[in-house]
VMD Tcl script that draws the C-alpha trace (Angstrom):
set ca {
  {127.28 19.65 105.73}
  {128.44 22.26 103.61}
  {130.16 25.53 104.97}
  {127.27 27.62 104.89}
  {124.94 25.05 107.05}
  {127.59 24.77 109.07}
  {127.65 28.38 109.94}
  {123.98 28.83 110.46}
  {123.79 25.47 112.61}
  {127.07 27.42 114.93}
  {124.73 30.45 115.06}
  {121.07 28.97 116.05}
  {123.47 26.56 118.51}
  {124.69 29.69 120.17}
  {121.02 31.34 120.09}
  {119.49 28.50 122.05}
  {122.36 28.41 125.18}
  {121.03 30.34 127.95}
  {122.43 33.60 128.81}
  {122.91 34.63 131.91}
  {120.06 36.61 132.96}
  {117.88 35.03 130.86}
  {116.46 32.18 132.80}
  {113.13 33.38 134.86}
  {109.92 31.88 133.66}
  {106.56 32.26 133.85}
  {103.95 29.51 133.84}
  {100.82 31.35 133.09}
  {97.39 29.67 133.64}
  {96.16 29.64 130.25}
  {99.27 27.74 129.32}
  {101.69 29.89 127.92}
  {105.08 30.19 129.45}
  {106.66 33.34 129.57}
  {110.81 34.07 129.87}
  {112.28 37.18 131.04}
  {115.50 38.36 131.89}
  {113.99 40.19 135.23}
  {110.70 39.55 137.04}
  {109.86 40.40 140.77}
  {106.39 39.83 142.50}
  {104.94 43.06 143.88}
  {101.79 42.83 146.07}
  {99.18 40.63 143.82}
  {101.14 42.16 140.82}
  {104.03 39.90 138.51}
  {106.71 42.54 136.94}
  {108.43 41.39 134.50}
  {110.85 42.92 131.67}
  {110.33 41.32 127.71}
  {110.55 43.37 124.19}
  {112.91 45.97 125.96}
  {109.97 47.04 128.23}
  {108.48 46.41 131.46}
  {105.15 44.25 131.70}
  {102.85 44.25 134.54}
  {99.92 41.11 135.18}
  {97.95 39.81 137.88}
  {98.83 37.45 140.10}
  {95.31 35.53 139.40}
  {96.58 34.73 135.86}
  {100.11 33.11 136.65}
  {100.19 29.37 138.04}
  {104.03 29.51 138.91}
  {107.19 31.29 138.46}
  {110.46 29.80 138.43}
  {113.26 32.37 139.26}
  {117.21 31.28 138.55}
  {118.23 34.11 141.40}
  {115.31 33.50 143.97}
  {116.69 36.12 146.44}
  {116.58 39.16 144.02}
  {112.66 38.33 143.14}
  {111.14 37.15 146.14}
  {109.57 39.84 148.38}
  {110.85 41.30 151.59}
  {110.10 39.03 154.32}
  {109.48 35.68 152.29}
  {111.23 32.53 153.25}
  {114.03 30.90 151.01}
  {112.46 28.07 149.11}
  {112.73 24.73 150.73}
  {115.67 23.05 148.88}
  {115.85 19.51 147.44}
  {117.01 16.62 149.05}
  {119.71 16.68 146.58}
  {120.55 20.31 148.07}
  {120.01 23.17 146.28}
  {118.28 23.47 143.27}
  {119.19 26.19 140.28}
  {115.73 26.55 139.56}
  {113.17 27.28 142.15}
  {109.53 26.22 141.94}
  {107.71 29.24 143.23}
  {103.93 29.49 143.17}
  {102.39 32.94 143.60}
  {101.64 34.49 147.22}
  {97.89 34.14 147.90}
  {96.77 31.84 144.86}
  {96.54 28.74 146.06}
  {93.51 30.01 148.79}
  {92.41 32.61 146.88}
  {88.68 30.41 145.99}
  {88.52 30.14 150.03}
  {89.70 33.35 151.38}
  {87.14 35.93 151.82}
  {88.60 39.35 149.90}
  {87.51 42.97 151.18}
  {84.74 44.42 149.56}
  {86.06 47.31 149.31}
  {89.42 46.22 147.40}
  {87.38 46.26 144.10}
  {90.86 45.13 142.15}
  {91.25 41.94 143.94}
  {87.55 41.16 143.64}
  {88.00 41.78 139.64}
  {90.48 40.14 139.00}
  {89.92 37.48 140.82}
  {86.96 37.05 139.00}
  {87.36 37.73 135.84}
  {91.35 36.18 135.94}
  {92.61 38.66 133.46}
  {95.78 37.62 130.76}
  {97.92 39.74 130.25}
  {98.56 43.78 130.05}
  {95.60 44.43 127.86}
  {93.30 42.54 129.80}
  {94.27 44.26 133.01}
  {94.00 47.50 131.29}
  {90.47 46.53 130.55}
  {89.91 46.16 134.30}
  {90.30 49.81 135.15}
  {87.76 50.74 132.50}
  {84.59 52.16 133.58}
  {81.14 52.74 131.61}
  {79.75 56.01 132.56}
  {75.91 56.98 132.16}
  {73.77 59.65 132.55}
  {71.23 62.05 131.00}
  {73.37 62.39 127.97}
  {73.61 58.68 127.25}
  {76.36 56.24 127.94}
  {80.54 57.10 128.10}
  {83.98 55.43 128.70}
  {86.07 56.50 131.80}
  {89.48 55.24 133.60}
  {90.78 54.47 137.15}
  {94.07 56.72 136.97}
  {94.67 56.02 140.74}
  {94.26 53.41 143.50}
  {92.04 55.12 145.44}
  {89.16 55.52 142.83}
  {89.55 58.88 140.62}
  {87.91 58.07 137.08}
  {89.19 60.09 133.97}
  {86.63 61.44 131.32}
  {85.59 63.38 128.48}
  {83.63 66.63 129.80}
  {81.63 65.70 127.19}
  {80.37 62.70 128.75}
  {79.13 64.55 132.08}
  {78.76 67.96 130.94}
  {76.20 69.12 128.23}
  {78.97 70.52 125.30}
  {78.54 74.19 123.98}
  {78.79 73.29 120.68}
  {76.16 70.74 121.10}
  {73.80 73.65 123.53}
  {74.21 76.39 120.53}
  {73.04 73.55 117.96}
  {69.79 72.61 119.61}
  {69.34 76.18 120.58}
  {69.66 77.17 117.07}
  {67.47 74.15 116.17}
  {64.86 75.49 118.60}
  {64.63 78.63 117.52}
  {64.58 77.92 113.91}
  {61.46 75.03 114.54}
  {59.72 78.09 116.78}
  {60.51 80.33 113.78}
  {58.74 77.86 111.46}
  {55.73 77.80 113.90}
  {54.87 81.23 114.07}
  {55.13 81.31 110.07}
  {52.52 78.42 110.41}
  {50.46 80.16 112.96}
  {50.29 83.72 110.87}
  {49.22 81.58 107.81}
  {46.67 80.03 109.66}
  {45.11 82.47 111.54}
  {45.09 84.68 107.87}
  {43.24 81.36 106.16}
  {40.89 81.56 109.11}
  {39.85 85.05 108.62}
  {39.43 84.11 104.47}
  {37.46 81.36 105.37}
  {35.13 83.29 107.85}
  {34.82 85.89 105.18}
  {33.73 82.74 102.85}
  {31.44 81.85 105.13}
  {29.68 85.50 105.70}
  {29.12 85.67 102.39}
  {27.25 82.63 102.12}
  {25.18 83.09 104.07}
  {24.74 86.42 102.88}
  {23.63 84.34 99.13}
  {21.54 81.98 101.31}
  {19.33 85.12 102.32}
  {19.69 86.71 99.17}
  {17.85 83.29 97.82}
  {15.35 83.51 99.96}
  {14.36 86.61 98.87}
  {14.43 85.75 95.50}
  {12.03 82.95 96.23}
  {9.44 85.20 97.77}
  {9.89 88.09 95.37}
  {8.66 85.46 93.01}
  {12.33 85.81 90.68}
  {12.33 83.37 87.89}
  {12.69 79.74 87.76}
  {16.23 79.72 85.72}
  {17.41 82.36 88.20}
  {16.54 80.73 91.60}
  {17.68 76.95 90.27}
  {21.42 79.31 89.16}
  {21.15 80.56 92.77}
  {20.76 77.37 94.15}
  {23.53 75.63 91.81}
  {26.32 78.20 93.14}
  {25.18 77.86 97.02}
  {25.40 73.99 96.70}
  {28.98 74.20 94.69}
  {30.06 76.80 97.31}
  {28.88 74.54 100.16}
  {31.01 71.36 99.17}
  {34.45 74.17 98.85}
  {33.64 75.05 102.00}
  {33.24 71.96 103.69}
  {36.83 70.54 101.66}
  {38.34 74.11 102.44}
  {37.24 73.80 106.43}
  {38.12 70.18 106.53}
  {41.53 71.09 104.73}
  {42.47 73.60 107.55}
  {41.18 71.83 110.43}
  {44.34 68.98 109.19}
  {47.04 71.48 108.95}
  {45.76 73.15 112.11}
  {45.98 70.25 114.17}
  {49.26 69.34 112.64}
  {50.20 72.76 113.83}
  {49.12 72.20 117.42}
  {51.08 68.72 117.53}
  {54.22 70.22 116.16}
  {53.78 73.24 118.38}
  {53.30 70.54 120.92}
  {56.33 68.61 120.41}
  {58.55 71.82 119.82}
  {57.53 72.95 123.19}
  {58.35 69.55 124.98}
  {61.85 69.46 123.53}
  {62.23 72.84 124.65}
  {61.03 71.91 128.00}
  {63.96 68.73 127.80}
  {66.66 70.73 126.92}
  {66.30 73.21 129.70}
  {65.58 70.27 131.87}
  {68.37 68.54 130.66}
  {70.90 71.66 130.51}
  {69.82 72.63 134.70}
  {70.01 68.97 135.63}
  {73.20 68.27 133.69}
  {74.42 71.89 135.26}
  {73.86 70.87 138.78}
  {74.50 67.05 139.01}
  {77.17 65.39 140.41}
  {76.52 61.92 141.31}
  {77.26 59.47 137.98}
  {76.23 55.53 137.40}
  {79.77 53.68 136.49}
  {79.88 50.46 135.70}
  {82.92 47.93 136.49}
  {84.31 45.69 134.18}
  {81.83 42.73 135.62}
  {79.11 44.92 135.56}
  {78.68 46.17 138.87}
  {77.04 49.24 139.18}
  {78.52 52.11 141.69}
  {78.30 56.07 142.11}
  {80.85 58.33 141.37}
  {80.71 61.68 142.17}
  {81.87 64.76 139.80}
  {85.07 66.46 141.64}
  {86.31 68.73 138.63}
  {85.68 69.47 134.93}
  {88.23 71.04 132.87}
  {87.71 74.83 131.81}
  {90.38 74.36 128.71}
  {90.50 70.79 127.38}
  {87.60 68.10 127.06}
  {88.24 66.60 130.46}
  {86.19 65.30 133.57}
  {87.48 64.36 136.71}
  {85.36 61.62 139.25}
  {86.14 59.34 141.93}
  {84.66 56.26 143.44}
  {85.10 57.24 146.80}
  {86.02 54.38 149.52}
  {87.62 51.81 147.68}
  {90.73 49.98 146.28}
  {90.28 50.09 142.52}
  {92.07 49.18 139.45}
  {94.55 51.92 137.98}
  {95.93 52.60 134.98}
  {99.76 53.40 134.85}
  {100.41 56.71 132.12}
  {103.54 57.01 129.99}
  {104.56 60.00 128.09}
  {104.03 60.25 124.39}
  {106.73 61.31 123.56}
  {108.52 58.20 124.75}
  {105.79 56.14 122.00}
  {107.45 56.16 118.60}
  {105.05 56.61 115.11}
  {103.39 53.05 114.40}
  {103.60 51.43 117.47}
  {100.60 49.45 118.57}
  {97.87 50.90 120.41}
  {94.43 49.91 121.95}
  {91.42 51.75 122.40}
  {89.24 50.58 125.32}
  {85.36 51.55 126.20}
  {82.11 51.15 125.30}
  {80.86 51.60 122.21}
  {77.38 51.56 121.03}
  {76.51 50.05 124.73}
  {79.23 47.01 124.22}
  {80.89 47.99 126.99}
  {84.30 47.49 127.68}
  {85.43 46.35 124.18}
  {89.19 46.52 122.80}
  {90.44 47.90 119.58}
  {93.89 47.79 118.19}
  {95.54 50.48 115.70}
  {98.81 52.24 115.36}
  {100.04 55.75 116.73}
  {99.49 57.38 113.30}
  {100.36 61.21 114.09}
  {101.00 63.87 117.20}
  {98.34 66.63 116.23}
  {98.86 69.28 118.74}
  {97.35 68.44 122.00}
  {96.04 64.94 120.40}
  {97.46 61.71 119.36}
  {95.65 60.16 115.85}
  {95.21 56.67 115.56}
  {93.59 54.44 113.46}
  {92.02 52.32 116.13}
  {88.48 52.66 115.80}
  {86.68 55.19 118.18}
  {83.12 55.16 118.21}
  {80.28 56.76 119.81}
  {80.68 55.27 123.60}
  {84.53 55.01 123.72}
  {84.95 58.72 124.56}
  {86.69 58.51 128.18}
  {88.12 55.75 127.32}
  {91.90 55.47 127.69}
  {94.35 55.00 124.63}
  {96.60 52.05 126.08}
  {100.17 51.02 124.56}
  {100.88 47.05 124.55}
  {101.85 47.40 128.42}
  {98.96 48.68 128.77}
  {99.91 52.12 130.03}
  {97.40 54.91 129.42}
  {99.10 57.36 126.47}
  {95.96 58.98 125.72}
  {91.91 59.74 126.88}
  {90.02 58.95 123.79}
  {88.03 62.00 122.51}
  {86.94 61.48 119.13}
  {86.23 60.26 115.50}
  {86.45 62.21 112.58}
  {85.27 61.47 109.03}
  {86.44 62.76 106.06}
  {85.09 62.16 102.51}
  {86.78 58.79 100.58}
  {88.71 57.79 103.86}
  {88.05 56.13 106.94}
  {87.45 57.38 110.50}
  {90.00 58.63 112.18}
  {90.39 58.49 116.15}
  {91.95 60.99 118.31}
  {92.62 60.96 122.16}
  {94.02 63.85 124.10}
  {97.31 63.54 125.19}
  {97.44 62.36 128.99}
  {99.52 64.83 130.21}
  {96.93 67.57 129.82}
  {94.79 65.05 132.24}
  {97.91 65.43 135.15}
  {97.95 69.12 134.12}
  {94.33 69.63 135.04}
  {94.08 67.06 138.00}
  {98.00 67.26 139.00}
  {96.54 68.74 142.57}
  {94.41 65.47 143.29}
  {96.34 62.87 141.73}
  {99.71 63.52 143.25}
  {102.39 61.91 141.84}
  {101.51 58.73 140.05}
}
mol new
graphics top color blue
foreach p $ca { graphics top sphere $p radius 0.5 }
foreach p [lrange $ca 0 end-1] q [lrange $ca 1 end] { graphics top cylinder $p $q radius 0.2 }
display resetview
């Protein structure tokens, strides 16, 4: 072995001894095995430290931890590990509080973040994340939302419960320019009905005129030239009336159909105004109410809450602690595929917004911006387009959320 193997054998033989600190691991159920300088078991939630941060999971998903310093993780109250019959072990053997009977156990109903994850056994921060994701529908179609707390408030675009003003002066303006087309259609009507009335006068006017030719005895080339021009005018006339009777029944439709989207949109604007009960929809589907407690006056933000239960939350972190080109993930539901993942990078701070490259579609607005720890950074807002690039996704900073809603969320 020459020097320079020698020196890289020395270094990859120092790399693999333990360290001190270094020796918790996680058996997780899906087979990987996690190891972490620090982990501690809080509630039905595993904390542990890796890649300089700290990573929260749910119990559900781990099979067994084994601590090297089993007083500093275990919780308050729980008994010291039964030792070997050698004595005590360096390792301990710990499986997770509540796992082994959680099949058999009936959970509370109302502690919807048990009954999630225990059925749907989520891996990992990303997964979890996804948990506290909500579908929101109403009149306006279908929208992403967030648990922020454990007692049920749901983050959202205003958008997504409200009827936008840009989007109320655009059909207003599309209203009133259809309506502004119709009565152009209606004054050229009504003047092509008067022309053809006038047509119609007249012939008959040449129909009596005939017969008085016939019984003054005119001549033959005369009457048959009178008769030639009433039958020619007869067949315009019949074209001309069957021509306008079309366009004036493709008047009354459209007049028809202008009127009944006029009639939606102030049905939809009043009911939209007034409503404040919403459909959400867990991660597994379930469908619940949440009512409307405030919408933002400066910023594109909703405020709701699923009132009477224990629900899954999402844990914010500042932006400016998130440095340019880390990894982030976009949860919601696009296009009805509800609760769907999408992974980018923090591209840019733009003001109030954070830019990413994670794709944000029609659907995800609501839906929170996670990091890898899945920490809410962000409420995703929306997708711009510009010519000869690709889409790019914005999400309102989630401090403006804690500026709006500070009063009801407390200190979370």
């Amino acid at each position: 072995m020459n020097r320079f193997s020698l020196h890289i054998f020395l270094i990859l033989a120092l790399l693999l001894i333990p360290q001190n600190g270094w020796a918790h691991i996680i058996y997780m159920k899906n087979g990987k095995v996690i190891d972490t300088p620090v982990c501690s078991v809080e509630g039905d939630v595993v904390v542990y430290e890796k890649f300089g941060g700290t990573i929260s999971m749910p119990m559900a998903a781990v099979e067994r931890i084994e601590f090297d310093q089993p007083s500093s993780a275990q919780k308050k109250g729980e008994p010291a590990a039964a030792q070997s019959a050698s004595g005590p072990s360096q390792k301990e053997s710990v499986l997770v509080e509540g796992l082994e009977n959680s099949e058999d156990e009936a959970l509370d109903e109302k502690d919807l973040r048990a009954l999630l994850v225990k059925e749907m056994s989520p891996a990992g921060p990303i997964e979890m994340a996804n948990l506290a994701t909500v579908s929101i529908e109403s009149d306006l179609g279908a929208g992403s939302g967030f648990f922020i707390s454990k007692d049920g408030y749901i983050i959202t675009n205003k958008h997504v419960v409200r009827v936008p003003e840009e989007a109320k002066k655009e059909s207003l303006k599309n209203l009133n320019k259809a309506k502004a087309v119709l009565r152009e259609a209606e004054a050229a009507l009504k003047n092509e009905k008067d022309r053809l009335k006038s047509a119609e006068r007249k012939q008959r006017k040449d129909k009596t005129s005939l017969r008085r030719a016939i019984a003054a005895k005119a001549s033959p080339s005369q009457i048959n030239a009178r008769r030639r021009d009433l039958r020619a005018n007869e067949d315009y006339l019949e074209i001309w009336q069957k021509s306008y009777n079309k366009r004036l029944a493709e008047y009354k439709n459209a007049k028809g159909q202008v009127n009944e989207a006029s009639r939606q949109y102030n049905k939809l604007i009043t009911s939209m105004k007034n409503r404040r009960f919403y459909k959400v929809y867990l991660a597994d589907e379930t469908e619940m109410d949440a009512y409307l407690v405030k919408v933002s006056e400066k910023y594109d933000l909703a405020l709701l809450k699923l009132k009477g239960y224990t629900t899954p939350h999402l844990q914010h972190v500042l932006s400016s602690t998130i440095s340019q080109g880390s990894t982030l993930y976009a949860i919601g539901n696009p296009i009805g595929l509800r609760n769907s993942v999408t992974s980018g990078a923090l591209s840019a701070f733009r003001d109030e917004f954070i830019q990413t490259n994670a794709d944000i579609n029609p659907g995800n607005s609501g839906g929170p911006l996670v990091t890898e720890n899945g920490q809410v950074i962000g409420v995703n807002t929306k997708k711009m387009i510009a010519p000869h690039s690709e889409g790019l996704g914005f999400a309102l900073d989630i401090k403006y959320a804690f500026q709006e809603f500070g009063s009801f969320l407390g200190k979370q």
